[in-house]
Biopython code that builds the backbone (N, CA, C, O; Angstrom):
import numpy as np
from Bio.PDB.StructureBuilder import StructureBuilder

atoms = [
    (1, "UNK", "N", (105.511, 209.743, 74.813)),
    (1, "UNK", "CA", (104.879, 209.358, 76.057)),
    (1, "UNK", "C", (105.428, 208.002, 76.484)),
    (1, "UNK", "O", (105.717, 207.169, 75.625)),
    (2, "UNK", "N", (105.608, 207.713, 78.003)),
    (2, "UNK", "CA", (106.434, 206.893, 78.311)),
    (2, "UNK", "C", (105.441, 206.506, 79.727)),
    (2, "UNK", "O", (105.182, 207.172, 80.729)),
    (3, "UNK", "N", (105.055, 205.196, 79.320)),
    (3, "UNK", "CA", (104.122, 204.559, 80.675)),
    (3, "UNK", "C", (104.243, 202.879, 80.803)),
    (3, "UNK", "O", (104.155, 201.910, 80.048)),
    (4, "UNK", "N", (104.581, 203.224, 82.669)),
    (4, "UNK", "CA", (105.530, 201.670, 83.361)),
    (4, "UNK", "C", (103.982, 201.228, 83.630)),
    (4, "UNK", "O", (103.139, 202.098, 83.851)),
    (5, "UNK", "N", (103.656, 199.912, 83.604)),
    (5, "UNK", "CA", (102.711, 199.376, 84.124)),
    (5, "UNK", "C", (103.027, 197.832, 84.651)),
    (5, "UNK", "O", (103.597, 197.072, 83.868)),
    (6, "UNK", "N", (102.689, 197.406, 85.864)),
    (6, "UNK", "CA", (103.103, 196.402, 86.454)),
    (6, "UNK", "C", (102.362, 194.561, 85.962)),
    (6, "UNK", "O", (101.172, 194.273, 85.838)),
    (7, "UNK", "N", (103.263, 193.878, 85.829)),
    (7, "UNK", "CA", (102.863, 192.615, 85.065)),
    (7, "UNK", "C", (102.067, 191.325, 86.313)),
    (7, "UNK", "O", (102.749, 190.426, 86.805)),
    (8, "UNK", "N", (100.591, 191.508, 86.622)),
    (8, "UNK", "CA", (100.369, 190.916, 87.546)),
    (8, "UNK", "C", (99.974, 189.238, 87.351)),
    (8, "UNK", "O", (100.336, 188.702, 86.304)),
    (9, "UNK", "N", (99.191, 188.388, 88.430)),
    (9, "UNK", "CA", (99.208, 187.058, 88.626)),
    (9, "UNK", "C", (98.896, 187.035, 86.853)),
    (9, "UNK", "O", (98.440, 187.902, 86.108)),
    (10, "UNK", "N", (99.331, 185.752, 86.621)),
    (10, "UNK", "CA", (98.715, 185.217, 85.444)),
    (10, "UNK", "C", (98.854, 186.096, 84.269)),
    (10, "UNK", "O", (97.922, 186.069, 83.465)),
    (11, "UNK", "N", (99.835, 186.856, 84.035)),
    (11, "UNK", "CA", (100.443, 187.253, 83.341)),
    (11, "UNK", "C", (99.665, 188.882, 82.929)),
    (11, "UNK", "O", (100.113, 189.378, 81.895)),
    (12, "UNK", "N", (98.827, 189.508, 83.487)),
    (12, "UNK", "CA", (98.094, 190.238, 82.934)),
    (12, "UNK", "C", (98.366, 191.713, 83.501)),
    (12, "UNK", "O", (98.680, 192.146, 84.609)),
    (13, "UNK", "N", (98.164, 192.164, 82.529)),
    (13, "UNK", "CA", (98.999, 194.121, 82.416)),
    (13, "UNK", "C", (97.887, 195.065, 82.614)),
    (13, "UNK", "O", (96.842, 194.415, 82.599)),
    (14, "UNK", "N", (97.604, 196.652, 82.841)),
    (14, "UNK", "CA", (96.631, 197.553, 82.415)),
    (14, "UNK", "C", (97.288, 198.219, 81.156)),
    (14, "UNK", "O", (98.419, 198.699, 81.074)),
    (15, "UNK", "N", (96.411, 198.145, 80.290)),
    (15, "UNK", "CA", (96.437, 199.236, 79.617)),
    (15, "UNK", "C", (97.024, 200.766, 79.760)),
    (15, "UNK", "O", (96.365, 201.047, 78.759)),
    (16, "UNK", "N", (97.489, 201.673, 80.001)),
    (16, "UNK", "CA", (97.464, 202.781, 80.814)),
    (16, "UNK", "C", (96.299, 204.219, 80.196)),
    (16, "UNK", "O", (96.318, 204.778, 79.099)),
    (17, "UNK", "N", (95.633, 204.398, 81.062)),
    (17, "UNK", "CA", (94.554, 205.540, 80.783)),
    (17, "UNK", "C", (95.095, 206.059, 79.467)),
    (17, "UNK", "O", (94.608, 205.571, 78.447)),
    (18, "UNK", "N", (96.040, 206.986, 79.352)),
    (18, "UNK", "CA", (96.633, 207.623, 78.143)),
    (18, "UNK", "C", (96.784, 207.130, 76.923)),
    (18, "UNK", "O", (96.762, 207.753, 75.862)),
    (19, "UNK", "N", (96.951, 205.903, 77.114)),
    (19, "UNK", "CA", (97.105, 205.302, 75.855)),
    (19, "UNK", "C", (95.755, 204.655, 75.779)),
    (19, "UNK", "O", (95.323, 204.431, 74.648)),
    (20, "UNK", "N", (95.155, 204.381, 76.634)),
    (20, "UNK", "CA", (93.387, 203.935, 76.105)),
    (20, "UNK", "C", (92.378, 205.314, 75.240)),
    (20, "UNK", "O", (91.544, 205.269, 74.336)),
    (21, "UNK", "N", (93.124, 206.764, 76.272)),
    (21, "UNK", "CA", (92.634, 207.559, 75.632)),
    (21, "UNK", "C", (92.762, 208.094, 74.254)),
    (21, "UNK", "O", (91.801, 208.310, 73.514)),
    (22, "UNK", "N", (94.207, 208.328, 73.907)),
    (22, "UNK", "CA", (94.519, 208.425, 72.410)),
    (22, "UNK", "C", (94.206, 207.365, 71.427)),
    (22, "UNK", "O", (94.196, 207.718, 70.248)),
    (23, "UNK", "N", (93.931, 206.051, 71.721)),
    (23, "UNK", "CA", (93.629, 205.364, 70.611)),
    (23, "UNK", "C", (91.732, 204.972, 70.958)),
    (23, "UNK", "O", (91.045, 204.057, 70.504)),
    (24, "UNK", "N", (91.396, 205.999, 71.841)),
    (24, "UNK", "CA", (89.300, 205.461, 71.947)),
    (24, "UNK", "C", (89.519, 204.152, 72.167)),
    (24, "UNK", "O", (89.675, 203.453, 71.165)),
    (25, "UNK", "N", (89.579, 203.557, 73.415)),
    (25, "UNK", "CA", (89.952, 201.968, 73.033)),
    (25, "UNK", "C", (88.924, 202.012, 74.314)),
    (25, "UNK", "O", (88.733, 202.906, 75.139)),
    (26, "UNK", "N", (88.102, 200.197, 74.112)),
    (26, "UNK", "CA", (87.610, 200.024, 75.087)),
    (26, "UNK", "C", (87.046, 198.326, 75.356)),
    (26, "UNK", "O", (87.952, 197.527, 75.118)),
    (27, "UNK", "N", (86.203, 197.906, 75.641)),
    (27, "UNK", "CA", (86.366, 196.275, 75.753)),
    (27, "UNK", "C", (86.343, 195.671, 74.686)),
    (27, "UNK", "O", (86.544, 194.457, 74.719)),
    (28, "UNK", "N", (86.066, 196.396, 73.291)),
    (28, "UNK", "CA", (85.866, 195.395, 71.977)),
    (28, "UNK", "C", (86.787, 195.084, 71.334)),
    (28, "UNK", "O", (86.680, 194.444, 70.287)),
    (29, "UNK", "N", (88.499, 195.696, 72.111)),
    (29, "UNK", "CA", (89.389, 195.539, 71.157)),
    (29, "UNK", "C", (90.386, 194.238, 71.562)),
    (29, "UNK", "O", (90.087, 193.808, 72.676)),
    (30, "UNK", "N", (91.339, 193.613, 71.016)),
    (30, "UNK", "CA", (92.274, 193.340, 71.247)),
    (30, "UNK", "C", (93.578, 193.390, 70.980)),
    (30, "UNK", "O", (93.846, 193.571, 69.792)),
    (31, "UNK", "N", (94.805, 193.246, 71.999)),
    (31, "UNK", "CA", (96.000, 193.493, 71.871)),
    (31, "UNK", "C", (96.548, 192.363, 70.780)),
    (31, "UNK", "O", (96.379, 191.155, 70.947)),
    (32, "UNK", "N", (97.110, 192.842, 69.839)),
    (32, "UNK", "CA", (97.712, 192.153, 69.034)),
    (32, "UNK", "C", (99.319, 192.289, 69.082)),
    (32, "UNK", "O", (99.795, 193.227, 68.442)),
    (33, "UNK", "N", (100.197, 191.438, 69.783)),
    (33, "UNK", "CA", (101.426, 191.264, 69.969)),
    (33, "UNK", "C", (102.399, 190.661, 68.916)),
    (33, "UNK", "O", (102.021, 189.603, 68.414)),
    (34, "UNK", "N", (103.676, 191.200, 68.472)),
    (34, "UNK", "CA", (104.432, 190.418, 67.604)),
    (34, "UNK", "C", (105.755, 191.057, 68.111)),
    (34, "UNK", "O", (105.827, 192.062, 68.819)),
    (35, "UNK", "N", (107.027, 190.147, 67.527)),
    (35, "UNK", "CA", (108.380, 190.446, 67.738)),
    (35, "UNK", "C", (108.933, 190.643, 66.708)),
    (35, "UNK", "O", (109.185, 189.590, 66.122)),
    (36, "UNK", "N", (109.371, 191.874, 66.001)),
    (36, "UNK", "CA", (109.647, 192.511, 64.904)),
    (36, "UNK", "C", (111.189, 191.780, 64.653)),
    (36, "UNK", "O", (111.865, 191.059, 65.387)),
    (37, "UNK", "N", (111.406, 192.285, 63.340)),
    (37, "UNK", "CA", (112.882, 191.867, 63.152)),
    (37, "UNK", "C", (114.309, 192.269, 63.912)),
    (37, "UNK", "O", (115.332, 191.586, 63.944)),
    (38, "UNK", "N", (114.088, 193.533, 64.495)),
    (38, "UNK", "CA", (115.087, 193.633, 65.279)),
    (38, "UNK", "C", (114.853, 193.409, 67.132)),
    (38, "UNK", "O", (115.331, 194.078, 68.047)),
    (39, "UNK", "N", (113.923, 192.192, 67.183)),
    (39, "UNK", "CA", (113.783, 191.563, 68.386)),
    (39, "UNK", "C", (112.640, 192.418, 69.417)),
    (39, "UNK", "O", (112.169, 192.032, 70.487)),
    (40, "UNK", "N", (112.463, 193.321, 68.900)),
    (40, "UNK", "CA", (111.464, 194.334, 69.806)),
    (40, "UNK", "C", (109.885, 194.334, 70.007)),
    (40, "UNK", "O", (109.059, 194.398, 69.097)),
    (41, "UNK", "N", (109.665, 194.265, 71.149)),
    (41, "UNK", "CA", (107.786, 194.015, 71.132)),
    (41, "UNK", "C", (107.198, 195.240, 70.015)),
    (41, "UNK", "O", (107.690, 196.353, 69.825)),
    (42, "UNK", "N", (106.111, 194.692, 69.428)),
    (42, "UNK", "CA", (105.223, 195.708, 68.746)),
    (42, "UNK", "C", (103.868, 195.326, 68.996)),
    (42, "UNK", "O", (103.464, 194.191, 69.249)),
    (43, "UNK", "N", (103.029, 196.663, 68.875)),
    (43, "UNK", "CA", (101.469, 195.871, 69.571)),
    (43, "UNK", "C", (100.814, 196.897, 68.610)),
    (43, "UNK", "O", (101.209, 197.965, 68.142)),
    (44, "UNK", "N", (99.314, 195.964, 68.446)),
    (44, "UNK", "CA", (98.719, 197.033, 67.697)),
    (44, "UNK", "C", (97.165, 196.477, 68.387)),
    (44, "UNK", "O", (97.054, 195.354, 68.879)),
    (45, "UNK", "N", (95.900, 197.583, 68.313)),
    (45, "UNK", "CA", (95.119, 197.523, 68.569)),
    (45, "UNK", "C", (94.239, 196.961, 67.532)),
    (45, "UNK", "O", (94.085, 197.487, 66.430)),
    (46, "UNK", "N", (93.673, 195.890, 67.914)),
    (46, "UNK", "CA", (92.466, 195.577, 66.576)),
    (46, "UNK", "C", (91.033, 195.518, 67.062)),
    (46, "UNK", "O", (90.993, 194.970, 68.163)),
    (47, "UNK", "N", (90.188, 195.786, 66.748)),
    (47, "UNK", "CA", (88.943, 196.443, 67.224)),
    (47, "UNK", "C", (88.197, 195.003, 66.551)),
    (47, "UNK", "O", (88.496, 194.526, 65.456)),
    (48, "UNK", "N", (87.251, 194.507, 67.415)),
    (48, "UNK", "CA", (86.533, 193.138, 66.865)),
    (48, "UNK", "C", (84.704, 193.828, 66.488)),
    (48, "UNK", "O", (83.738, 194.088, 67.205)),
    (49, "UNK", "N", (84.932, 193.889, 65.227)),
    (49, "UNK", "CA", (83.621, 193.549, 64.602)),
    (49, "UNK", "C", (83.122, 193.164, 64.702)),
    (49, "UNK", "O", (83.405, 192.114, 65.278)),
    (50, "UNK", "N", (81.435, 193.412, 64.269)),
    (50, "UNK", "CA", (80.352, 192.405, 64.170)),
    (50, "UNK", "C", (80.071, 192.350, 62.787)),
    (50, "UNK", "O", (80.752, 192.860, 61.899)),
    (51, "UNK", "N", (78.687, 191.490, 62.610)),
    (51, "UNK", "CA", (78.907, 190.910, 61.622)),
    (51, "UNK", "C", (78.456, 192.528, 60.537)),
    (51, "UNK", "O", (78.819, 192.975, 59.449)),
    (52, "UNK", "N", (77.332, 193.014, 61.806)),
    (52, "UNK", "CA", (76.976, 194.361, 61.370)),
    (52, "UNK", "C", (77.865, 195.504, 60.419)),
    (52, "UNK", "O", (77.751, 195.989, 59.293)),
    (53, "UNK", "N", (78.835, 195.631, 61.599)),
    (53, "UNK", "CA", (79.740, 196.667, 61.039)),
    (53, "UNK", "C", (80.866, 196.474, 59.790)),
    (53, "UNK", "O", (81.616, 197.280, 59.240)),
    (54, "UNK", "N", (80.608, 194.869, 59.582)),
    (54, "UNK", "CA", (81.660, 194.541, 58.533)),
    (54, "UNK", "C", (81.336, 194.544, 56.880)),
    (54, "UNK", "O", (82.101, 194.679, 55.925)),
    (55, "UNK", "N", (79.475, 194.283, 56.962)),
    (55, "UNK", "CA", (78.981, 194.657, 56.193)),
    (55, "UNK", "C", (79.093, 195.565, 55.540)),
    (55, "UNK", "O", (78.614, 196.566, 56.073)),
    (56, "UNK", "N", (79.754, 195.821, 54.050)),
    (56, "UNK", "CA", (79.920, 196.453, 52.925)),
    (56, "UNK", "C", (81.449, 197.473, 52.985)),
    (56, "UNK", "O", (81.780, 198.434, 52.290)),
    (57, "UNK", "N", (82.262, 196.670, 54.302)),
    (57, "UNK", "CA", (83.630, 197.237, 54.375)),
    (57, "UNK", "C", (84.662, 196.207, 53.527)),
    (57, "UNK", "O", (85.837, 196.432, 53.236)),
    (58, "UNK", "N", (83.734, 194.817, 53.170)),
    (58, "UNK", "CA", (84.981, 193.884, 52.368)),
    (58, "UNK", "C", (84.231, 193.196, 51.706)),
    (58, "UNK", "O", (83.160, 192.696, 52.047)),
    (59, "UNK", "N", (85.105, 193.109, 50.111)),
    (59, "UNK", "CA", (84.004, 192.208, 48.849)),
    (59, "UNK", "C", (84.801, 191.279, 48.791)),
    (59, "UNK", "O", (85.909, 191.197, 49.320)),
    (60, "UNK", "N", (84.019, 190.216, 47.856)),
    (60, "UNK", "CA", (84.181, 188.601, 47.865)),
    (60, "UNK", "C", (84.657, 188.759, 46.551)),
    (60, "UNK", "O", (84.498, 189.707, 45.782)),
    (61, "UNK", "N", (85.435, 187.401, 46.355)),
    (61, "UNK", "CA", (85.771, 186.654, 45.369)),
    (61, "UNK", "C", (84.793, 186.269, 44.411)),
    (61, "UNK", "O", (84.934, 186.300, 43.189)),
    (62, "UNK", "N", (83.290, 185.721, 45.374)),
    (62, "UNK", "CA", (82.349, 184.559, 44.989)),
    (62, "UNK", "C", (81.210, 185.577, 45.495)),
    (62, "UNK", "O", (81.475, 186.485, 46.284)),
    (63, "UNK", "N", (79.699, 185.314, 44.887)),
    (63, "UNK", "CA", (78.959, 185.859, 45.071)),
    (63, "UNK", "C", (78.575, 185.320, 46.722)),
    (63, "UNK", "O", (79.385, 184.434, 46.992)),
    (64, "UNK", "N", (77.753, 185.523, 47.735)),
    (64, "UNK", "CA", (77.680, 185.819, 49.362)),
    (64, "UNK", "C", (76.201, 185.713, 49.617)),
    (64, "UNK", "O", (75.590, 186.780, 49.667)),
    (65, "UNK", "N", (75.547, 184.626, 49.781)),
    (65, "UNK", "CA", (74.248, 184.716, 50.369)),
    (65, "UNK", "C", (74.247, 185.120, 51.960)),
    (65, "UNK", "O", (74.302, 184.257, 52.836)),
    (66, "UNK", "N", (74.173, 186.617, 52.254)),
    (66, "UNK", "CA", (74.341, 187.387, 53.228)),
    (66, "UNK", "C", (73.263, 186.523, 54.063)),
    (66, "UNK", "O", (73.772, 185.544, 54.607)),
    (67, "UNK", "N", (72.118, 186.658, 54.238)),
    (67, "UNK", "CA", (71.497, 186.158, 54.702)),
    (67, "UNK", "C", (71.790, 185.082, 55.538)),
    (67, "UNK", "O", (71.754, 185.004, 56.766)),
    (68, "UNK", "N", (72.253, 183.800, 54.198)),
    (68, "UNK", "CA", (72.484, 182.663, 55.189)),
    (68, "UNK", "C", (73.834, 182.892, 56.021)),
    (68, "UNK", "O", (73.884, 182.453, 57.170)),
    (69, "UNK", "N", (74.896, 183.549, 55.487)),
    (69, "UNK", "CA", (75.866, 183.775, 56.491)),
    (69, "UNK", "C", (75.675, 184.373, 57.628)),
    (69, "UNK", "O", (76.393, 183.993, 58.553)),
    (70, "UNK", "N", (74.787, 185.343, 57.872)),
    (70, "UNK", "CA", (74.601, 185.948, 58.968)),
    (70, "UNK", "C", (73.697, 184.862, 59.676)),
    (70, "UNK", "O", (73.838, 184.854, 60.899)),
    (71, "UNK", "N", (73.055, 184.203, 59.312)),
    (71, "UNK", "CA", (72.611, 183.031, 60.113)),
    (71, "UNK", "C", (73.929, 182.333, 60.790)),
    (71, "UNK", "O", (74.331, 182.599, 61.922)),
    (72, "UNK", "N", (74.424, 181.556, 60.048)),
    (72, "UNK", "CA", (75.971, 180.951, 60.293)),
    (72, "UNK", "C", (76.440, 181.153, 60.981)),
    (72, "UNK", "O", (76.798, 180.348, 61.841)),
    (73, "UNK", "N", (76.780, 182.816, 60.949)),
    (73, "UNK", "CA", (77.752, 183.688, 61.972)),
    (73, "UNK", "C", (77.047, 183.546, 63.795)),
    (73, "UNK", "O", (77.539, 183.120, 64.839)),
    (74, "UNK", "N", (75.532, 184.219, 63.397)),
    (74, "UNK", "CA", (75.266, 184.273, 64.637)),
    (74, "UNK", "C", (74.984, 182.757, 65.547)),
    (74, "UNK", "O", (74.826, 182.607, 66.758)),
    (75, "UNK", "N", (74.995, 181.801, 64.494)),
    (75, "UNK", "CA", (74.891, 180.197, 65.364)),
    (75, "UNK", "C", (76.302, 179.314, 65.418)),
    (75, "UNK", "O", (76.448, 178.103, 65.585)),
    (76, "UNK", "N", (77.617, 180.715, 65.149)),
    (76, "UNK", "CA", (78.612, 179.849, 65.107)),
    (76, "UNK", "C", (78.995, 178.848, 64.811)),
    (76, "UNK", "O", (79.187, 177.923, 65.599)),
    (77, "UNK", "N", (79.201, 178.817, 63.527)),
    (77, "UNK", "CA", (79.038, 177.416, 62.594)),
    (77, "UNK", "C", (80.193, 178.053, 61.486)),
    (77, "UNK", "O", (79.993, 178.084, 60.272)),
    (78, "UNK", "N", (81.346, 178.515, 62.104)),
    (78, "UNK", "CA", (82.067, 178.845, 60.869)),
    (78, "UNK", "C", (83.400, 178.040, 61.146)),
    (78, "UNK", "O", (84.312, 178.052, 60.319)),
]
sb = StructureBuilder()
sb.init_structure("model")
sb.init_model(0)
sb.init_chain("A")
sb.init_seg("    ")
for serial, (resi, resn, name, xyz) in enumerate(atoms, 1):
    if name == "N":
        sb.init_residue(resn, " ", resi, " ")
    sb.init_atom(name, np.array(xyz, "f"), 0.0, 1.0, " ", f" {name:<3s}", serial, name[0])
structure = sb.get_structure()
């Protein structure tokens, strides 16, 4: 699949429908841009978590007073 999309003021692109559709994408994600070794754009979608959904997808080093972190998190204090 092959889709032109135009680069407007202030540098900003659409997505194109097709490709929002095959990857379920929608305002929670972001474009993650890099320039690979043989000079070529690569992008990948990364989907932003909460503190909710991250819960019991990644373990610690150190034991985790959940509690107070989720305090932390939600008063932005990290």
């Amino acid at each position: 699949m092959v889709s032109i999309t135009k680069i407007y003021d202030k540098f900003q692109t659409v997505i194109p429908l097709e490709i929002r559709n095959e990857f379920n994408l929608d305002k929670s994600y972001k474009v993650e841009w890099r320039i690979n070794d043989n000079g070529k754009v690569e992008l990948d979608f990364i989907k932003d978590l909460t503190l909710d959904e991250m819960i019991g997808k990644y373990s610690a080093v150190e034991d985790i007073d959940s509690v107070k972190l989720k305090h932390e998190f939600k008063n932005n204090r990290f």
